[in-house]
PDB file with one MODEL, atoms N, CA, C and O in Angstrom:
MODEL        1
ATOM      1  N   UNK A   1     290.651 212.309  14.026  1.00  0.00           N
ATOM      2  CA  UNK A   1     289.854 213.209  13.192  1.00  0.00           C
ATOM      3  C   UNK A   1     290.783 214.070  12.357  1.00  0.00           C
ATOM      4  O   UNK A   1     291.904 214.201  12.850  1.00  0.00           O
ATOM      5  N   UNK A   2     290.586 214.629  11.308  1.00  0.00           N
ATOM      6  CA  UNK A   2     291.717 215.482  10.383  1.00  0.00           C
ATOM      7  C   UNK A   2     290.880 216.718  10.799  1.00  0.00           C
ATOM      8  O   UNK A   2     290.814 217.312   9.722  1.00  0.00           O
ATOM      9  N   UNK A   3     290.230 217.441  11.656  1.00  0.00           N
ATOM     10  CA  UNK A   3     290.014 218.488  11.909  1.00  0.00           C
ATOM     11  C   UNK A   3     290.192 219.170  13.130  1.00  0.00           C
ATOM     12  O   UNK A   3     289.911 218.644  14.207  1.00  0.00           O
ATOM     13  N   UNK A   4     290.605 220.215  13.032  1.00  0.00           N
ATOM     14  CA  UNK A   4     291.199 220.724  14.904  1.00  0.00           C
ATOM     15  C   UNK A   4     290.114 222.019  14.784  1.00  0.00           C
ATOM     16  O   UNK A   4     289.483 222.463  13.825  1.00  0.00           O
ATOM     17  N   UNK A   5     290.190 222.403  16.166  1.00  0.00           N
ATOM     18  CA  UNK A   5     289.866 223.702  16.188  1.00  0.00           C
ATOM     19  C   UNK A   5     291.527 224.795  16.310  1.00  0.00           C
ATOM     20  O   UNK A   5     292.261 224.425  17.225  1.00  0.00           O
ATOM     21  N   UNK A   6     291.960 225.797  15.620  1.00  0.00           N
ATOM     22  CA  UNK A   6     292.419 226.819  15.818  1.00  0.00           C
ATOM     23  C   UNK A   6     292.097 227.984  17.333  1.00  0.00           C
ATOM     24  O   UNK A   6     291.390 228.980  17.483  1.00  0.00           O
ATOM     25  N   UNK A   7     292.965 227.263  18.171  1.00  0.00           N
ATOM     26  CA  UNK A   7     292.015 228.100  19.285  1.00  0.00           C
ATOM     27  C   UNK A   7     292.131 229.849  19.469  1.00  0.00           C
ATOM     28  O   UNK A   7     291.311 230.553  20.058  1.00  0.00           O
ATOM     29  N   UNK A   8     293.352 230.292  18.808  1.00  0.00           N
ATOM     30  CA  UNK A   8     293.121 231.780  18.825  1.00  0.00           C
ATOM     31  C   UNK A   8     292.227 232.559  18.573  1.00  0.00           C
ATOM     32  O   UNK A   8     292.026 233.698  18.995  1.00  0.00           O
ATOM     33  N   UNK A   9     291.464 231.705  17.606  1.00  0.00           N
ATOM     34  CA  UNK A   9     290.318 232.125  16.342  1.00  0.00           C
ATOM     35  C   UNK A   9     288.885 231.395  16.541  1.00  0.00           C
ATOM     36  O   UNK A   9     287.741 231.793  16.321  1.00  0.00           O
ATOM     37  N   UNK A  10     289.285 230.432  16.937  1.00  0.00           N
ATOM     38  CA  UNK A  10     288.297 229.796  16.896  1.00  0.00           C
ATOM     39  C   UNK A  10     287.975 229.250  15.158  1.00  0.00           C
ATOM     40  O   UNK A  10     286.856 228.970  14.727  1.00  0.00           O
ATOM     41  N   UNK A  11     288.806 229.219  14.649  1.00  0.00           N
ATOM     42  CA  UNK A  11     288.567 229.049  13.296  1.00  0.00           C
ATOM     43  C   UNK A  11     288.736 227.599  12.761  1.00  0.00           C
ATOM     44  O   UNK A  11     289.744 227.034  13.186  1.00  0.00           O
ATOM     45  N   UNK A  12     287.984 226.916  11.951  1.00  0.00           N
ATOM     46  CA  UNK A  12     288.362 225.651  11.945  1.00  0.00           C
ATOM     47  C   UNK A  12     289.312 225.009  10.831  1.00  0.00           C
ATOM     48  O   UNK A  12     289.313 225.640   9.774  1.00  0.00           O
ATOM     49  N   UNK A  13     289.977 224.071  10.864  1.00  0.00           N
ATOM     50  CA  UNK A  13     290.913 223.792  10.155  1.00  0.00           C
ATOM     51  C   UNK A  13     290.561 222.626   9.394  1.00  0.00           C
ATOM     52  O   UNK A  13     290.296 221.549   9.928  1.00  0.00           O
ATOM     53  N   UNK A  14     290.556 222.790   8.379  1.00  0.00           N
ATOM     54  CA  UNK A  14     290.315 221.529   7.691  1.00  0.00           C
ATOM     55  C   UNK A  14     291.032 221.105   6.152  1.00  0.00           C
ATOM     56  O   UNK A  14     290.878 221.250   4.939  1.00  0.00           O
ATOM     57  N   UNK A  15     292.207 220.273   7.505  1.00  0.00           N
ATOM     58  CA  UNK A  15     293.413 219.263   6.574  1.00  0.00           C
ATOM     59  C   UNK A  15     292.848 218.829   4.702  1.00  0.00           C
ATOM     60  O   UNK A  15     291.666 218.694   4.386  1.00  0.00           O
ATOM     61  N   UNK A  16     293.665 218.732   4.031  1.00  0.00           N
ATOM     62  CA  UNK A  16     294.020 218.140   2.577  1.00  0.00           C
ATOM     63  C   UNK A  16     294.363 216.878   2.714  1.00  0.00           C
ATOM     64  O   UNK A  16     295.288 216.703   3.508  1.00  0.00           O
ATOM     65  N   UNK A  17     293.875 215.813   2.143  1.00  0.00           N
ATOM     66  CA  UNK A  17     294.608 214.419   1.540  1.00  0.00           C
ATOM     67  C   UNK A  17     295.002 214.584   0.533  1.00  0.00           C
ATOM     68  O   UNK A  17     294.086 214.279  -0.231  1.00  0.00           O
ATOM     69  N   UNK A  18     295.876 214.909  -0.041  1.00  0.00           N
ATOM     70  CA  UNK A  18     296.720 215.098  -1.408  1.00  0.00           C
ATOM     71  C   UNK A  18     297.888 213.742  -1.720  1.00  0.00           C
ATOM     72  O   UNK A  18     298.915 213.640  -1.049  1.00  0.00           O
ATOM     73  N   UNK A  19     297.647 213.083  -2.469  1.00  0.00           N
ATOM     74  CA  UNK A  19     298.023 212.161  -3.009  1.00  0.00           C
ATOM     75  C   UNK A  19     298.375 210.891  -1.795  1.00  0.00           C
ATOM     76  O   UNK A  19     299.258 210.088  -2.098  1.00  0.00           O
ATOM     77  N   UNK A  20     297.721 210.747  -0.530  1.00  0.00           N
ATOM     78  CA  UNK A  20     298.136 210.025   0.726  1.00  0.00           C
ATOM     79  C   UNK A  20     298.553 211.034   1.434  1.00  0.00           C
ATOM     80  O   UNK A  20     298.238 210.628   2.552  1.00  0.00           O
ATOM     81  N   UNK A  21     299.053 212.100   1.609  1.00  0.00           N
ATOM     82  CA  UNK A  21     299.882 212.944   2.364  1.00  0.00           C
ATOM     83  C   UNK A  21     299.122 213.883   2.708  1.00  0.00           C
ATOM     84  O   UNK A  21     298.511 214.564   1.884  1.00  0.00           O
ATOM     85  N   UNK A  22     299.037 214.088   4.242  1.00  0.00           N
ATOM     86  CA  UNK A  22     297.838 215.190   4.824  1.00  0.00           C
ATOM     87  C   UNK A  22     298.473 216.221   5.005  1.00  0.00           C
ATOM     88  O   UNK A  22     299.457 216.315   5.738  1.00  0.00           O
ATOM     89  N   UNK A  23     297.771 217.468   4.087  1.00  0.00           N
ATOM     90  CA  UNK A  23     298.303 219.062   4.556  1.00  0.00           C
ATOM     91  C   UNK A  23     297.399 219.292   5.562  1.00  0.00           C
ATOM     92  O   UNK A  23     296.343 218.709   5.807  1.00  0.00           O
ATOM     93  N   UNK A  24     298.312 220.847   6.503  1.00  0.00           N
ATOM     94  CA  UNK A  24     297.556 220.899   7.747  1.00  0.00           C
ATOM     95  C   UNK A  24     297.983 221.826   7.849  1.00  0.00           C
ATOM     96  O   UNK A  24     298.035 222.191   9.024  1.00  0.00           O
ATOM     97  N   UNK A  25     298.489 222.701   6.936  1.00  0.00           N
ATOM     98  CA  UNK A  25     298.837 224.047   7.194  1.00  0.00           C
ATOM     99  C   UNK A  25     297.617 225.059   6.741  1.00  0.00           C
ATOM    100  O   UNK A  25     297.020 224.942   5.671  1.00  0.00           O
ATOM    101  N   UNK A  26     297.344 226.070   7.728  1.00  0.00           N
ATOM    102  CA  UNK A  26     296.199 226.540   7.575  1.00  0.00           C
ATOM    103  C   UNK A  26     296.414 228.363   6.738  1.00  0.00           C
ATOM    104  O   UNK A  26     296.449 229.448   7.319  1.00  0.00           O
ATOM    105  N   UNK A  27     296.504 228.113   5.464  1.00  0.00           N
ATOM    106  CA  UNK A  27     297.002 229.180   4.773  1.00  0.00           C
ATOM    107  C   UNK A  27     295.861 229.742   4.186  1.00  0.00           C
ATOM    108  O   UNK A  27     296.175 230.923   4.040  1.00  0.00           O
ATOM    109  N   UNK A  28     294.688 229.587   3.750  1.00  0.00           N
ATOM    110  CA  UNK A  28     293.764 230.039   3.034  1.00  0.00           C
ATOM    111  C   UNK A  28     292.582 230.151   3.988  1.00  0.00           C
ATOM    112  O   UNK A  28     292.158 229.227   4.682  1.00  0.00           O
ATOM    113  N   UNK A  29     291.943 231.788   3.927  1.00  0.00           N
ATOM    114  CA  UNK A  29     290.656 231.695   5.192  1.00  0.00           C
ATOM    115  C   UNK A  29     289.450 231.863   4.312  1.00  0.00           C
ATOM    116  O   UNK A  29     289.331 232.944   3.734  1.00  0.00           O
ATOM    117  N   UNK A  30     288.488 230.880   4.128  1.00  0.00           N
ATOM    118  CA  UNK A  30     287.107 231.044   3.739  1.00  0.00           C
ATOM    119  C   UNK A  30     286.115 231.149   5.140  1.00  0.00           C
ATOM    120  O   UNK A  30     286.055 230.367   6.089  1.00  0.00           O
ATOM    121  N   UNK A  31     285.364 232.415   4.894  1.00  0.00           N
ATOM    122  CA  UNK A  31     284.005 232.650   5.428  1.00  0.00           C
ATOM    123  C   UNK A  31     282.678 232.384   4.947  1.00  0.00           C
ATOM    124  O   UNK A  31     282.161 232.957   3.987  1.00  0.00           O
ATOM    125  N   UNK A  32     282.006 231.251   5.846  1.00  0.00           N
ATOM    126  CA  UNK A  32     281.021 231.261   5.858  1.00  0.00           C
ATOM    127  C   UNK A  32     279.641 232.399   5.186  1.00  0.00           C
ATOM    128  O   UNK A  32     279.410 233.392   5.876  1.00  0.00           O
ATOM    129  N   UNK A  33     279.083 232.273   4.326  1.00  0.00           N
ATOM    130  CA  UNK A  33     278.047 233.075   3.952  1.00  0.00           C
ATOM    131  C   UNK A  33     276.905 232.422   4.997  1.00  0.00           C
ATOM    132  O   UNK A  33     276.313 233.139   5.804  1.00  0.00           O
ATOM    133  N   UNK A  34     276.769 231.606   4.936  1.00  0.00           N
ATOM    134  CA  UNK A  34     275.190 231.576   6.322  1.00  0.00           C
ATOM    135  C   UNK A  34     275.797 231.384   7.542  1.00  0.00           C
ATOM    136  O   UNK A  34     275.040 232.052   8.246  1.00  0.00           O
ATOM    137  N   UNK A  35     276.704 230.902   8.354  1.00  0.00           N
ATOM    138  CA  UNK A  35     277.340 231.182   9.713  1.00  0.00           C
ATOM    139  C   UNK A  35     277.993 231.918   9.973  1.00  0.00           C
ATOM    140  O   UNK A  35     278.146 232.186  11.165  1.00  0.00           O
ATOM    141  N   UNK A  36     278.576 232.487   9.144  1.00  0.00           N
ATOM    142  CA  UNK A  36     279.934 233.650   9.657  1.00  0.00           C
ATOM    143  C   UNK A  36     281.385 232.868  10.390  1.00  0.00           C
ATOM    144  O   UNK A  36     282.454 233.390  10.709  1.00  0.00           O
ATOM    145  N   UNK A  37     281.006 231.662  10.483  1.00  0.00           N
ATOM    146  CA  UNK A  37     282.076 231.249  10.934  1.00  0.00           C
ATOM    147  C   UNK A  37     283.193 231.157   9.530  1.00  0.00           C
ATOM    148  O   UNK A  37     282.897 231.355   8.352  1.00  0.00           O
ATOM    149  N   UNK A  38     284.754 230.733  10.195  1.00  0.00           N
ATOM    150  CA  UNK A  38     285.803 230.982   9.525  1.00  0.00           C
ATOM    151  C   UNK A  38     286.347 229.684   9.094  1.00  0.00           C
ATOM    152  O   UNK A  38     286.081 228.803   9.912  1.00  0.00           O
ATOM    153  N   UNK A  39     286.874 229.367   8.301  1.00  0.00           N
ATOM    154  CA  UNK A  39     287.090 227.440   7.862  1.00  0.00           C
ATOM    155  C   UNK A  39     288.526 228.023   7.141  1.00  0.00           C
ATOM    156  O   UNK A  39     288.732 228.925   6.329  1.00  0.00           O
ATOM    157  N   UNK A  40     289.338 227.132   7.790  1.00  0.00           N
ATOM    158  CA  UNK A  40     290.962 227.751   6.905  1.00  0.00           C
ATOM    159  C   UNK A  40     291.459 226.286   6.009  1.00  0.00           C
ATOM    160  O   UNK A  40     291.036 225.168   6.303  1.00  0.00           O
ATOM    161  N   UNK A  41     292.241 226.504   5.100  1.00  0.00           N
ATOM    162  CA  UNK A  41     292.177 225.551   4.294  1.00  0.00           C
ATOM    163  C   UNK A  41     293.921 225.632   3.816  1.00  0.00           C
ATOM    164  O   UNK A  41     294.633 226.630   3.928  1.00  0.00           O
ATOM    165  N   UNK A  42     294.238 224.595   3.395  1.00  0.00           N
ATOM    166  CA  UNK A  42     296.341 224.437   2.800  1.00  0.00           C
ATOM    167  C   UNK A  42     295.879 225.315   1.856  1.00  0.00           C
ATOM    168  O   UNK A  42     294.709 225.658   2.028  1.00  0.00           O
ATOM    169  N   UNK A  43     296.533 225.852   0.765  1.00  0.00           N
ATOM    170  CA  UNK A  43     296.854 226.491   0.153  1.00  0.00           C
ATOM    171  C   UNK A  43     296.808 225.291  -1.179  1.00  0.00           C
ATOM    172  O   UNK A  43     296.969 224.198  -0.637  1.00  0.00           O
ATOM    173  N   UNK A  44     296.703 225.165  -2.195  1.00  0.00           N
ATOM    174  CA  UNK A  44     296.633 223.731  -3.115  1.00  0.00           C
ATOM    175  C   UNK A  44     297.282 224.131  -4.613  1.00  0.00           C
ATOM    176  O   UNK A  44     296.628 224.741  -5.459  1.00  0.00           O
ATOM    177  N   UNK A  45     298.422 223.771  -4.774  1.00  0.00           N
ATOM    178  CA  UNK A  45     298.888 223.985  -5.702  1.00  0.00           C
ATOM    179  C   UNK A  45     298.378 222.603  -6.760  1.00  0.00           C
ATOM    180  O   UNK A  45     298.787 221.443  -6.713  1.00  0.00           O
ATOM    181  N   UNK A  46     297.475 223.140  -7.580  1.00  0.00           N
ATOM    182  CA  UNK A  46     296.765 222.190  -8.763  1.00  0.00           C
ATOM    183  C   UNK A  46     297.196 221.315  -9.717  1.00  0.00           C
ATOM    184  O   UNK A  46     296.712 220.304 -10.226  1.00  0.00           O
ATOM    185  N   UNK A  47     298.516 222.106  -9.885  1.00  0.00           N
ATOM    186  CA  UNK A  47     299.549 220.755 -10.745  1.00  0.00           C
ATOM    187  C   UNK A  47     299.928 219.692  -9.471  1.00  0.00           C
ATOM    188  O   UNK A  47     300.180 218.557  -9.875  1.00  0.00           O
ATOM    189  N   UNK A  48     299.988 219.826  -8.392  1.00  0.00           N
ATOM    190  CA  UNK A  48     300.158 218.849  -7.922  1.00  0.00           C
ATOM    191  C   UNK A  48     299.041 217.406  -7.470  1.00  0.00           C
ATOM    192  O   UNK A  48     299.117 216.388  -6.783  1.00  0.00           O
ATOM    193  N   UNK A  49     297.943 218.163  -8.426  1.00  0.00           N
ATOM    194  CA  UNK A  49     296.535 216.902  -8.003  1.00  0.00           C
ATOM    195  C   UNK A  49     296.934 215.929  -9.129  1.00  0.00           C
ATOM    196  O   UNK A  49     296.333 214.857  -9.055  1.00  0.00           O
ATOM    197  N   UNK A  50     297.443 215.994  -9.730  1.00  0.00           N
ATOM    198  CA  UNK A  50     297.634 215.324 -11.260  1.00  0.00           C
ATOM    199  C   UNK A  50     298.713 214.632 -11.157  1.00  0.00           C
ATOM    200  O   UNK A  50     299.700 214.987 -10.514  1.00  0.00           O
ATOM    201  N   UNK A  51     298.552 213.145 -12.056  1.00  0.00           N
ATOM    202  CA  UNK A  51     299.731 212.454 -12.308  1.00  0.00           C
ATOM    203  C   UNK A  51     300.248 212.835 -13.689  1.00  0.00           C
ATOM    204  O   UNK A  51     299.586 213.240 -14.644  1.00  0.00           O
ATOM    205  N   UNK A  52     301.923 212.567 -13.583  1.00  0.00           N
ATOM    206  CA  UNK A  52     302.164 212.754 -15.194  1.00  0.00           C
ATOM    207  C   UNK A  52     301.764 212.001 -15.978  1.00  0.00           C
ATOM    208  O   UNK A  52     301.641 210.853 -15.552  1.00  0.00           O
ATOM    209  N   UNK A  53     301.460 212.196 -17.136  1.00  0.00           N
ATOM    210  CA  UNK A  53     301.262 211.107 -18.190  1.00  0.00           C
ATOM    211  C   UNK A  53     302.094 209.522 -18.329  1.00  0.00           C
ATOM    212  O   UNK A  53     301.613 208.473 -18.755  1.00  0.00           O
ATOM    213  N   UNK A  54     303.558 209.790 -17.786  1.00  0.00           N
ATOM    214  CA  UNK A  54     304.420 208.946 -18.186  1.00  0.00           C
ATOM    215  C   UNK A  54     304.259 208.373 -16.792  1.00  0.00           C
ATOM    216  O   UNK A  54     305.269 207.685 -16.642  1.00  0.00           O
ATOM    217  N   UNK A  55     303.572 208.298 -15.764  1.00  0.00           N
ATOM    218  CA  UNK A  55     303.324 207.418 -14.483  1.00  0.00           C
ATOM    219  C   UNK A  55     301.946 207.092 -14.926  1.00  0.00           C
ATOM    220  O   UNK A  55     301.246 207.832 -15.617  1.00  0.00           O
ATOM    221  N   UNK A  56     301.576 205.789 -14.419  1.00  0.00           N
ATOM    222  CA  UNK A  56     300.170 205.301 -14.125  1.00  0.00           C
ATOM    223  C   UNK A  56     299.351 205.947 -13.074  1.00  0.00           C
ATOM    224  O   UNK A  56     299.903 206.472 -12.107  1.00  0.00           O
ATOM    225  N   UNK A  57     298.059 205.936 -13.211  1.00  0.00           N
ATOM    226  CA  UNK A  57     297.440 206.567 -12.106  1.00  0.00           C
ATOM    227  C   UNK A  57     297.410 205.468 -11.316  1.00  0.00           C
ATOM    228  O   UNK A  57     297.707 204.311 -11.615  1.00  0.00           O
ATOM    229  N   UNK A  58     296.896 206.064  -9.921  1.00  0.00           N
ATOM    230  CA  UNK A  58     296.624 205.261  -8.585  1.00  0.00           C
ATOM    231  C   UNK A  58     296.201 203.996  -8.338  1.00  0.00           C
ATOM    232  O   UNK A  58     296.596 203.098  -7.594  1.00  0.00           O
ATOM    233  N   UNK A  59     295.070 204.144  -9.337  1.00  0.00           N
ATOM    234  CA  UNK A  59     293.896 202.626  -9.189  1.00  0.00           C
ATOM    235  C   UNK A  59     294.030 201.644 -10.446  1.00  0.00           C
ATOM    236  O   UNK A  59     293.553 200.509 -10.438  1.00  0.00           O
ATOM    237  N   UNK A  60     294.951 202.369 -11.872  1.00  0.00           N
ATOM    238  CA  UNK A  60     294.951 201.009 -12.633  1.00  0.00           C
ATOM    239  C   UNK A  60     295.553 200.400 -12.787  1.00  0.00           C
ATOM    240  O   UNK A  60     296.103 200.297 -13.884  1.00  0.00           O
ATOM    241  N   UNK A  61     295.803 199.648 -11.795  1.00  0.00           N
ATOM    242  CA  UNK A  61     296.432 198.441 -11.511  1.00  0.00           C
ATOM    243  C   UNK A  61     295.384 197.501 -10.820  1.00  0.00           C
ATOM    244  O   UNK A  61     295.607 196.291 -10.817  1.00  0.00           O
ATOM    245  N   UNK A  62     294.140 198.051 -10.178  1.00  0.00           N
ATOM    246  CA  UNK A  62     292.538 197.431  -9.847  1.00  0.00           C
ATOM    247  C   UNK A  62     291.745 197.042 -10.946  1.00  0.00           C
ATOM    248  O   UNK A  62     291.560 197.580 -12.037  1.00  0.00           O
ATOM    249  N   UNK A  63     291.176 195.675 -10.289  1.00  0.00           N
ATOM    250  CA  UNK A  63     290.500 194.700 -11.863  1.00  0.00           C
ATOM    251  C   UNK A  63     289.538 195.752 -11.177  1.00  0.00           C
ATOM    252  O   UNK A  63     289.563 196.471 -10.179  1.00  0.00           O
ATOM    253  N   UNK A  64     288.663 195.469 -12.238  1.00  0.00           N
ATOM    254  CA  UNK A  64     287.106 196.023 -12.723  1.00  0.00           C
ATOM    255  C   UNK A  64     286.215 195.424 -11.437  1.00  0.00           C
ATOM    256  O   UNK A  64     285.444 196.111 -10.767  1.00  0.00           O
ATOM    257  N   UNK A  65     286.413 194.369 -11.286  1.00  0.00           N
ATOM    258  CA  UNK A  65     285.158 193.462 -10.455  1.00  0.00           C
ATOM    259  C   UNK A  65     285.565 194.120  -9.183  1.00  0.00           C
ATOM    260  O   UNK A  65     284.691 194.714  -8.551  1.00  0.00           O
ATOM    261  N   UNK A  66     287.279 194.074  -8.546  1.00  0.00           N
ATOM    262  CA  UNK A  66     286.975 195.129  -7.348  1.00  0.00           C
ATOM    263  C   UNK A  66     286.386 196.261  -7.557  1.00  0.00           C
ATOM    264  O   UNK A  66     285.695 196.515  -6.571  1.00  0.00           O
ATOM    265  N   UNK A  67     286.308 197.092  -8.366  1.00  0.00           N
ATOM    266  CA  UNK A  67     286.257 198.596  -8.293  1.00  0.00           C
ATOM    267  C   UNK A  67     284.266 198.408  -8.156  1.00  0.00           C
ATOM    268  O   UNK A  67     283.553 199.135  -7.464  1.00  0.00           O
ATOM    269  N   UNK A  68     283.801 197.278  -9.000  1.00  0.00           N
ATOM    270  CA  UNK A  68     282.330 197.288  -8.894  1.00  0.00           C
ATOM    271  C   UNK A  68     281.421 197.049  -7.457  1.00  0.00           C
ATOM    272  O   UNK A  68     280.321 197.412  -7.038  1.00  0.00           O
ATOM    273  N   UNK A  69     282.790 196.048  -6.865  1.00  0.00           N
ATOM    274  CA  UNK A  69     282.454 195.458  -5.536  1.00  0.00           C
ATOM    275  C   UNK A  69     281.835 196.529  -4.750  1.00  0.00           C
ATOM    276  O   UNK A  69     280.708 196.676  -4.276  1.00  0.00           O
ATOM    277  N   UNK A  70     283.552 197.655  -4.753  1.00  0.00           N
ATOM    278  CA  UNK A  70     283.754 199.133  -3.584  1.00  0.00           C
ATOM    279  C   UNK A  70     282.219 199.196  -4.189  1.00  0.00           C
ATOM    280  O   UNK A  70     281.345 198.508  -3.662  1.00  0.00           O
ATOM    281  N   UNK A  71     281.912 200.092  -5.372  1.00  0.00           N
ATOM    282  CA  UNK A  71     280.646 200.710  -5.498  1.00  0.00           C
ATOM    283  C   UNK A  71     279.775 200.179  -5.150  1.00  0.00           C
ATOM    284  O   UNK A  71     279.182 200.881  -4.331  1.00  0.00           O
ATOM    285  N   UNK A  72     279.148 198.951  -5.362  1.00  0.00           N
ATOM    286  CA  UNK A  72     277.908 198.032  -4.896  1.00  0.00           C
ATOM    287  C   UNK A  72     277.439 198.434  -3.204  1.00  0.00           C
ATOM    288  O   UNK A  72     276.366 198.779  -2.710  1.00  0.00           O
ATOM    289  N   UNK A  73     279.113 198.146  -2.506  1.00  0.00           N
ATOM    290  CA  UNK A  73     278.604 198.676  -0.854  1.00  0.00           C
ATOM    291  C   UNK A  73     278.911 200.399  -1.080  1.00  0.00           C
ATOM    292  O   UNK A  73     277.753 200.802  -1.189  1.00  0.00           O
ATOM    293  N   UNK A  74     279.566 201.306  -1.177  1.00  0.00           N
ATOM    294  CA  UNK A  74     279.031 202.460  -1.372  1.00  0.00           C
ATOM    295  C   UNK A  74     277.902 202.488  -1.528  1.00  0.00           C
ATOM    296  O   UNK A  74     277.481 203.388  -0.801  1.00  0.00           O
ATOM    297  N   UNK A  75     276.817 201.871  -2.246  1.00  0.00           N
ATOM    298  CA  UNK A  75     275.752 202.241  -2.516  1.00  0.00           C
ATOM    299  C   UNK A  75     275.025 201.700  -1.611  1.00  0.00           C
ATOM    300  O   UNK A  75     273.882 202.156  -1.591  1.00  0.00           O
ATOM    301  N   UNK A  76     275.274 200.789  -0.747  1.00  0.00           N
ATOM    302  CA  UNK A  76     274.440 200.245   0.452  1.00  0.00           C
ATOM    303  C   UNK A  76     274.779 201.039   1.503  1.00  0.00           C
ATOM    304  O   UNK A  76     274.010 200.955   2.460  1.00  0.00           O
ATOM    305  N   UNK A  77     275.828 201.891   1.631  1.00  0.00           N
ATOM    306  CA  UNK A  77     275.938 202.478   2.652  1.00  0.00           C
ATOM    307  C   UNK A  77     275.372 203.657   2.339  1.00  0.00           C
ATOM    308  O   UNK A  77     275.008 204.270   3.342  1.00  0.00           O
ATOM    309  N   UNK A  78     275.140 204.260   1.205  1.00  0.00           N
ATOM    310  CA  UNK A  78     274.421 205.419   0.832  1.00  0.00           C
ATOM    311  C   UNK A  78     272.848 205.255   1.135  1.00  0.00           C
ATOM    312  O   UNK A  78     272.130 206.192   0.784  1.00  0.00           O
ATOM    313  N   UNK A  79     272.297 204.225   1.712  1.00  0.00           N
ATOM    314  CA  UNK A  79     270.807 203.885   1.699  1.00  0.00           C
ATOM    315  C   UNK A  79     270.579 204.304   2.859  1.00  0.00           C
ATOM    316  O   UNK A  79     271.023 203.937   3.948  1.00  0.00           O
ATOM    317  N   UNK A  80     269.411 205.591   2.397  1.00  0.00           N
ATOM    318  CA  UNK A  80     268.736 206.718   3.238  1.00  0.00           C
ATOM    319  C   UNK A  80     268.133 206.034   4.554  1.00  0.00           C
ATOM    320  O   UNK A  80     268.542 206.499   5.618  1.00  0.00           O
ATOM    321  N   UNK A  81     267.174 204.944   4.609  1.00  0.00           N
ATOM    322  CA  UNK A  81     266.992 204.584   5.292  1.00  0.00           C
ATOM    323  C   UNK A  81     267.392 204.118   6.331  1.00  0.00           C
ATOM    324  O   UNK A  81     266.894 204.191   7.455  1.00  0.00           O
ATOM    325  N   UNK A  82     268.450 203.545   5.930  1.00  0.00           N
ATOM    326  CA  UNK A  82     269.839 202.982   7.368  1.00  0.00           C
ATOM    327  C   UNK A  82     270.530 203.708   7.453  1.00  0.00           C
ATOM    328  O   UNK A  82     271.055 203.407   8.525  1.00  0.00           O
ATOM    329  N   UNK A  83     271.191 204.868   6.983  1.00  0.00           N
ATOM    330  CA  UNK A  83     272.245 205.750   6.971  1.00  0.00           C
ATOM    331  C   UNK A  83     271.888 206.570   7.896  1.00  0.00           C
ATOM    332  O   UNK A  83     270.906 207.217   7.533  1.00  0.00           O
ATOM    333  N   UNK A  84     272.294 206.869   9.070  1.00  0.00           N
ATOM    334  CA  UNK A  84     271.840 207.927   9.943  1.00  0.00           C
ATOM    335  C   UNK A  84     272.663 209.255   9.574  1.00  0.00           C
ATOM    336  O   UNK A  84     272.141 210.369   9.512  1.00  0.00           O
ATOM    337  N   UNK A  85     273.682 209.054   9.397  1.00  0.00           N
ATOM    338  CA  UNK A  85     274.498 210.403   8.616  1.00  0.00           C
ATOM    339  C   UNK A  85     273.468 211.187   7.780  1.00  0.00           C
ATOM    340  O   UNK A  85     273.041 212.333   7.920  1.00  0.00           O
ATOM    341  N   UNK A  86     273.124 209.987   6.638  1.00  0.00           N
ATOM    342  CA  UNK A  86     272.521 210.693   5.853  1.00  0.00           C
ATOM    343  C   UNK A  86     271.486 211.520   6.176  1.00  0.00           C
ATOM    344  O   UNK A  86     271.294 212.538   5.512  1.00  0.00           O
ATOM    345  N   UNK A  87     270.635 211.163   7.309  1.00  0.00           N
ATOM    346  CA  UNK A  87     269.063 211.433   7.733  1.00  0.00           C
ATOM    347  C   UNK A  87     269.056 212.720   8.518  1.00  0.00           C
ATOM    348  O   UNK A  87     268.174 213.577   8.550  1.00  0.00           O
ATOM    349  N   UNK A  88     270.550 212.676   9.326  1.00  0.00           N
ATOM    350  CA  UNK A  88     270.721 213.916  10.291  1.00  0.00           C
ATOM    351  C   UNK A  88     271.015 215.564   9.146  1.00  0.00           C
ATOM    352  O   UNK A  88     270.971 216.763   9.422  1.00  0.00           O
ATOM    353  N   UNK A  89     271.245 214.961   8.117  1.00  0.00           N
ATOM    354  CA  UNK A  89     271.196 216.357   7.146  1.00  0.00           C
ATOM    355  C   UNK A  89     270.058 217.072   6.643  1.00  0.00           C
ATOM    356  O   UNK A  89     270.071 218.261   6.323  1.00  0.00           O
ATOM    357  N   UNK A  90     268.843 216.117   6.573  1.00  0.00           N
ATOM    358  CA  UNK A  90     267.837 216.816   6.409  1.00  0.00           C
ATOM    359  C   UNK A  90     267.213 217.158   7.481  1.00  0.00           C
ATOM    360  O   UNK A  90     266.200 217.855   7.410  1.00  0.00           O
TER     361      UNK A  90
ENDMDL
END
């Protein structure tokens, strides 16, 4: 799981995937407005979400027909009816 509990606090931690590489340092504390509970977060320096111009991004080097494939089942797995994830939110 990429989430721990903080046991001093009880506060929960919840890791970054930043470019493949998981942050897990818990530098930033957001509070809850309807629980009051505490959720700590890396710290995210924003130039680092971005590729430079003079590198290719991540995925184009993926034909089209994969990228349609991924979406086609994304979207079957998004179906309310079989999705129990989905159902336990409402």
């Amino acid at each position: 799981m990429l989430h721990e509990i903080i046991a001093d606090n009880d506060r929960l931690l919840v890791p970054h995937v930043i470019k493949g590489v998981v942050q897990l340092d818990a530098a930033v504390e957001h509070r809850s407005r309807a629980s009051g509970s505490t959720v700590m977060t890396p710290s995210i320096d924003l130039d680092s979400l971005i590729w430079p111009r003079s590198q290719p991004g991540p995925a184009f080097d993926t034909p089209l027909a994969e990228i349609v494939d991924f979406l086609v089942e994304v979207g079957k797995a998004l179906d309310f009816d079989r999705n129990t994830h989905l159902q336990s939110t409402c």
